[in-house]
MARMARFI-247665 format. One record per residue (C-alpha): x, y, z; residue in three letters. Coordinates in Angstrom, 3 decimals. Example, Ala and Ser with C-alpha at 12.3 -4.5 7.8 and 13.67 -1.06 7.14 Angstrom:
2
<node x="12.300" y="-4.500" z="7.800" resn="Ala"/>
<node x="13.670" y="-1.060" z="7.140" resn="Ser"/>
This chain:
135
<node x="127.718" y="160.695" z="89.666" resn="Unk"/>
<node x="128.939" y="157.244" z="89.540" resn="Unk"/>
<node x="133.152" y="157.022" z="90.461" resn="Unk"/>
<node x="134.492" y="154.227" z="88.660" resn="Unk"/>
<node x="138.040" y="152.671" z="89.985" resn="Unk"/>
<node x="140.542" y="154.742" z="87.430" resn="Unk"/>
<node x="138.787" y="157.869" z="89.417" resn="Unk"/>
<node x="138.741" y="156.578" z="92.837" resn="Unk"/>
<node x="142.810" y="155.734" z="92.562" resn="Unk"/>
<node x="143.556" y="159.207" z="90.556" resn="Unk"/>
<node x="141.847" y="160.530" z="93.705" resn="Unk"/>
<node x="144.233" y="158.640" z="96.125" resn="Unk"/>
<node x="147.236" y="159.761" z="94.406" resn="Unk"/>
<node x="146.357" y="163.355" z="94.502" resn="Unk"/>
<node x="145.690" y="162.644" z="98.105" resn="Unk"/>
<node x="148.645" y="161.107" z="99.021" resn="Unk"/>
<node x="150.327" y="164.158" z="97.614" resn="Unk"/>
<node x="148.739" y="166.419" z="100.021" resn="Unk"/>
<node x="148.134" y="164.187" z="102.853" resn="Unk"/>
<node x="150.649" y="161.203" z="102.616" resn="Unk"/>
<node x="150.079" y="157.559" z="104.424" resn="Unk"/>
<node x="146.399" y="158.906" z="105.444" resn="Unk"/>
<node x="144.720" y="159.223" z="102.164" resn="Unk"/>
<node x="145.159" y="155.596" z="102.261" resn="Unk"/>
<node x="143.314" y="154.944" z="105.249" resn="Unk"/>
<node x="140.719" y="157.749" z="104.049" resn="Unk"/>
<node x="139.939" y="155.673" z="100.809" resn="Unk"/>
<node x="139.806" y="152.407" z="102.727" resn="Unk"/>
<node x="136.704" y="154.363" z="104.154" resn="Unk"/>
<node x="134.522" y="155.795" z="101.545" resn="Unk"/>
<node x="132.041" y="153.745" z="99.659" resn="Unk"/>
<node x="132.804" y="152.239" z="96.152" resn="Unk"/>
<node x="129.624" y="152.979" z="94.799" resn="Unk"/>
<node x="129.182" y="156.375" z="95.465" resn="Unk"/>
<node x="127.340" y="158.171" z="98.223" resn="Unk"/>
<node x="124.239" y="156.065" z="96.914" resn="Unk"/>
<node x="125.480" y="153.110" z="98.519" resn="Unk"/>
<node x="125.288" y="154.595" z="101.795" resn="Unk"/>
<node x="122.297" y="153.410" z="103.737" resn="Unk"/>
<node x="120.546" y="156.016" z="105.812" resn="Unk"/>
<node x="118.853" y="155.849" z="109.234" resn="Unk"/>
<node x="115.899" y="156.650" z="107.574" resn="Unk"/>
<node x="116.181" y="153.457" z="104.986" resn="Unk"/>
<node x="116.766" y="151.153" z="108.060" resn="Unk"/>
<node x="113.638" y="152.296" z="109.605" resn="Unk"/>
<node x="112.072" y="151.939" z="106.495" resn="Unk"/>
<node x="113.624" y="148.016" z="105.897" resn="Unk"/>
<node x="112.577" y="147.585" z="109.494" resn="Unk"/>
<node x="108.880" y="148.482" z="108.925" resn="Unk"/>
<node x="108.794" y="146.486" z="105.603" resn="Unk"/>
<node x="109.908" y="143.552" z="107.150" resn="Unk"/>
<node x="107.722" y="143.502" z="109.555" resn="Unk"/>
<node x="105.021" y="143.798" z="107.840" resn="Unk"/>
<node x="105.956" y="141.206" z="105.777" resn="Unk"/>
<node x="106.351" y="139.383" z="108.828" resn="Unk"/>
<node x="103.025" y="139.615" z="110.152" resn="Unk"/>
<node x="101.513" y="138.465" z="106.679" resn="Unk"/>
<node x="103.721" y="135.105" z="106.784" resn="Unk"/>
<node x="102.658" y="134.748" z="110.445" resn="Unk"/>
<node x="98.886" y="135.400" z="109.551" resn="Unk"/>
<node x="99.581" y="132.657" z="106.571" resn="Unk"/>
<node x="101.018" y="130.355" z="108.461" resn="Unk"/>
<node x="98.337" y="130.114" z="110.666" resn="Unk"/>
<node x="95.824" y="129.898" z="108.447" resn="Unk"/>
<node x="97.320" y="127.131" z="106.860" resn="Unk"/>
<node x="97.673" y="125.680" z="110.345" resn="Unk"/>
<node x="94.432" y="125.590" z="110.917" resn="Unk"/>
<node x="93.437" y="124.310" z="107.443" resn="Unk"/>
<node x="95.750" y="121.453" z="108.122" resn="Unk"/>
<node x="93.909" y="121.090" z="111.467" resn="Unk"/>
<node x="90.149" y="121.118" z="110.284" resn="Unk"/>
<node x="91.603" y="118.622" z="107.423" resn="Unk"/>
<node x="93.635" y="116.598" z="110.160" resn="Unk"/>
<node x="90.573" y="116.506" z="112.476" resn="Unk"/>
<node x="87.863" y="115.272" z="109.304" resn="Unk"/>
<node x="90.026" y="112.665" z="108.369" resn="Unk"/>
<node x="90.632" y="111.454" z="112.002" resn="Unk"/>
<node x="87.048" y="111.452" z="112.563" resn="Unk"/>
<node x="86.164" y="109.632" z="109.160" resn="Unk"/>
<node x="88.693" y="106.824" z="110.281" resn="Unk"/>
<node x="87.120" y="106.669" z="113.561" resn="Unk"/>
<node x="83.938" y="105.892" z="111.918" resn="Unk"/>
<node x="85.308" y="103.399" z="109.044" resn="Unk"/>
<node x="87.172" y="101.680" z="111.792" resn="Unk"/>
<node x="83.797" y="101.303" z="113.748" resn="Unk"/>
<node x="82.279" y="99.600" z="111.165" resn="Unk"/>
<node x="84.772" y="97.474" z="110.685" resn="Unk"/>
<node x="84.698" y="96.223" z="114.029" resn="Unk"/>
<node x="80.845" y="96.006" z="113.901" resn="Unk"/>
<node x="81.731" y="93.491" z="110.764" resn="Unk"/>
<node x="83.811" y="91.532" z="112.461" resn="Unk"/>
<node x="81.583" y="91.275" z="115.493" resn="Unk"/>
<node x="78.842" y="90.122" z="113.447" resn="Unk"/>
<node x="81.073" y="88.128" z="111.843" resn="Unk"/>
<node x="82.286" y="86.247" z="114.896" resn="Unk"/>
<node x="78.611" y="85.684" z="115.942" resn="Unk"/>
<node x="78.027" y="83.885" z="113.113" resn="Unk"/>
<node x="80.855" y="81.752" z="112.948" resn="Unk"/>
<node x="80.285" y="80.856" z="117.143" resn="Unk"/>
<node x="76.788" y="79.804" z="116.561" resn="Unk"/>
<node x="77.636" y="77.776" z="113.531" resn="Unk"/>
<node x="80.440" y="76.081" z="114.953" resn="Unk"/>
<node x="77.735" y="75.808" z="118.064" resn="Unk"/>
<node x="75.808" y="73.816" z="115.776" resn="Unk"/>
<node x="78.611" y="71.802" z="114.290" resn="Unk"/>
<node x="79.369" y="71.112" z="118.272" resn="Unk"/>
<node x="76.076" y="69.711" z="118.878" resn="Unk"/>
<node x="75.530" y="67.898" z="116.359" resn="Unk"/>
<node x="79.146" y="66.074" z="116.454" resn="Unk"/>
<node x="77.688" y="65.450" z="120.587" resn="Unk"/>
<node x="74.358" y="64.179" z="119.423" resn="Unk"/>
<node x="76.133" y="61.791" z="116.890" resn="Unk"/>
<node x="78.243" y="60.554" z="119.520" resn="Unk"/>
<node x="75.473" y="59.639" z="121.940" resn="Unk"/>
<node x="73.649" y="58.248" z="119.358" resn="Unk"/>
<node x="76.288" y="55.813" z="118.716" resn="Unk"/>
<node x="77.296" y="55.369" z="122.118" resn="Unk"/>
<node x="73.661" y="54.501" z="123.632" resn="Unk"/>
<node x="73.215" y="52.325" z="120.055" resn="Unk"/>
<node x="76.563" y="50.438" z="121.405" resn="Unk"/>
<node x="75.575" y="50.392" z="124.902" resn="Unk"/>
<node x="72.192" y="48.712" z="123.703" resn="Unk"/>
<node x="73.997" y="46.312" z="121.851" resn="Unk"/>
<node x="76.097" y="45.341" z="124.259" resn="Unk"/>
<node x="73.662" y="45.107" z="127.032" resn="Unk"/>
<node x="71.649" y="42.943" z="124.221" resn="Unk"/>
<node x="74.610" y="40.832" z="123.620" resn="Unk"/>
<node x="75.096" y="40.592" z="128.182" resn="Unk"/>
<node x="71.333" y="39.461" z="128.530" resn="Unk"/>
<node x="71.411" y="36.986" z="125.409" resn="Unk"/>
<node x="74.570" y="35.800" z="127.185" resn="Unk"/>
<node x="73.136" y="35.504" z="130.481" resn="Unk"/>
<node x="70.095" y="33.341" z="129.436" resn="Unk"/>
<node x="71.660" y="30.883" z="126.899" resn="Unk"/>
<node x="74.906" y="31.052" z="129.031" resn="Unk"/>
């Protein structure tokens, strides 16, 4: 039987004519919906179960998403790793080639300049001894 509010206050007035002050106080006390708003031991220990079972499956889903995240975490650390590898591999190769080539540039600048400075040299020693027997 649901009690609506017109009940519950024709009920206090009744009361306070047998009772006085206290019926007050006694309504204050009893539930508005009825006794089926009451909750029981029993219904806690119920809620308590429920929850945690649904507990333990968030827990259990949690970690398996954890570890999902991990394995996916780990693969794409690992494929980095090996792109960044090759990379440097690249870029040592790279370097090689650019060293030996600017080797080569190196050398052949030197050889250049000792050409020209033993062709000077020669011509100047030329120029000393022509200089020396007509001078």
């Amino acid at each position: 039987m649901v009690v609506n509010e017109r009940d519950r206050l024709k009920l206090e007035h009744r009361l306070q004519g047998l009772i006085g002050e206290e019926a007050t106080i006694l309504m204050e006390h009893l539930p508005y919906g009825g006794i089926a708003g009451i909750v029981s031991k029993d219904d806690l220990v119920l809620f308590k179960a429920e929850m945690h079972t649904d507990m333990a499956e968030l827990r259990n889903e949690l970690r398996s998403e954890m570890t999902e995240l991990r394995n996916e975490l780990r693969s794409e650390m690992a494929e980095l790793g090996s792109d960044l590898r090759t990379e440097m591999a690249e870029l040592r190769s790279e370097l090689r080639l650019e060293m030996a080539e600017l080797r080569a540039e190196i050398y052949k600048a030197l050889n250049s300049q000792t050409l020209k400075i033993i062709t000077v040299m020669t011509a100047l020693n030329g120029l000393m001894f022509a200089g020396l027997k007509w001078g």
